[in-house]
C-alpha positions in Angstrom: 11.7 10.0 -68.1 9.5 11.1 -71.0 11.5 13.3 -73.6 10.3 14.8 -76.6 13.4 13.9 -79.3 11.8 16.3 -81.8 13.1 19.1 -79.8 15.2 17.5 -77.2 13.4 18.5 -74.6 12.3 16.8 -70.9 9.0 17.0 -70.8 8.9 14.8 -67.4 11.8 13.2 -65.0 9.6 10.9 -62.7 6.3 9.2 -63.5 4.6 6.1 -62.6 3.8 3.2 -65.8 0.1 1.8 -66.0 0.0 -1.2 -68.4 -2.9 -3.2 -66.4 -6.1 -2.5 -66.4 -6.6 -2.0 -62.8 -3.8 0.6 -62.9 -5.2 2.0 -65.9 -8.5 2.2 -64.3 -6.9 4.1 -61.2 -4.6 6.0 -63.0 -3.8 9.2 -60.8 -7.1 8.9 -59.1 -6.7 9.8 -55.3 -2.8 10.6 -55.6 -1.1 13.7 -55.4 0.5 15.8 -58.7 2.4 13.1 -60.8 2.8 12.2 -63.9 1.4 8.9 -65.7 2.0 7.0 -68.5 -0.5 4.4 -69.9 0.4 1.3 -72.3 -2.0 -0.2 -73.9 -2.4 -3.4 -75.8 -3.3 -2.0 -79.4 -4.0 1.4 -81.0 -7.6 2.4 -80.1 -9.4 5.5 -79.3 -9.0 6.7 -75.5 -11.8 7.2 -73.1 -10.8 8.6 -69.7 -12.6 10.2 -67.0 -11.0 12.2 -64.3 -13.0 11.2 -61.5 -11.4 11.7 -57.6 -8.2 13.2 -59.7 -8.7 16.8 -57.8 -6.2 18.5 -60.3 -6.8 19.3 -64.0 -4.3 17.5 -66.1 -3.1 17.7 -69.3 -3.6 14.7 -72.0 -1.0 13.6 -75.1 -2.4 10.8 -77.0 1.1 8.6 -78.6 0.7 6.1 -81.6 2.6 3.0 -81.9 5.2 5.0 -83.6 5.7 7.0 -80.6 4.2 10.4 -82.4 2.8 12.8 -80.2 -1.3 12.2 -82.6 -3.7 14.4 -79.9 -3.2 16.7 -76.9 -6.3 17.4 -75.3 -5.6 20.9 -72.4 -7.3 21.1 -69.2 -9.0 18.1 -68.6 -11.0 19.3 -65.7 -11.7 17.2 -62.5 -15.0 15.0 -62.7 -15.5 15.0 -66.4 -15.0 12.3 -69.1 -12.9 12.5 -72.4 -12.6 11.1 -75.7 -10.0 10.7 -78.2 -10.8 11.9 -81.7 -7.8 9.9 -82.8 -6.2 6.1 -82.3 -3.1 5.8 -80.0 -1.3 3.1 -77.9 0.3 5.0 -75.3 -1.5 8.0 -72.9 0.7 10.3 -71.0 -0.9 12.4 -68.3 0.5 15.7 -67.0 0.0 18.2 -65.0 -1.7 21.1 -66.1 0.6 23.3 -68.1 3.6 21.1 -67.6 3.5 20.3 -71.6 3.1 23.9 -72.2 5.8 25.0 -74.7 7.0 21.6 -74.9 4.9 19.1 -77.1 3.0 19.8 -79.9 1.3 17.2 -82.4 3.6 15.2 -84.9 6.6 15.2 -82.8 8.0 11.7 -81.8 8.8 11.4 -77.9 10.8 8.5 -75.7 9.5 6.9 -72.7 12.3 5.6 -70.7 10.9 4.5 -66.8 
């Protein structure tokens, strides 16, 4: 469950956890519309692609401190992204599902 405490609100009840890099690497690629959350090592700046992900998805970049640092909308299918900003954890949504829900600077809880 993923839960923004700033607001108390859900922002997703099921998802599946990447911490690997070969689950990293396939992320939601090939799956049907989930949610994904992404652990990595250290803060760094995020490069994804959305390749064979046939949905656009929605992007929230997390520091270490679990605040919400970069939300990037509509990441189409068959592009590539950057972050402009570091972050340790990725959550993918579908698109719109953090409509209303997340904005930058709030603090969020992953519990899977």
């Amino acid at each position: 469950m993923i839960k923004n405490i700033t607001t108390n609100t859900i922002i997703s009840q099921k998802e599946i956890m990447c911490k690997n890099a070969f689950s990293q690497a396939r992320g939601l690629m090939f799956r049907k519309k989930r949610n994904c959350v992404m652990e990595f090592g250290n803060e760094k700046k995020i490069s994804l692609h959305n390749f064979f992900v046939f949905y656009p998805i929605d992007i929230l970049v997390i520091d270490k401190d679990m605040t919400i640092v970069e939300i990037k909308k509509n990441f189409k299918p068959f592009t590539f992204w950057k972050s402009s900003t570091k972050g340790k954890y990725v959550i993918e949504l579908g698109k719109n599902e953090s409509k209303g829900k997340v904005w930058v600077k709030e603090k969020i809880k992953i519990r899977i």
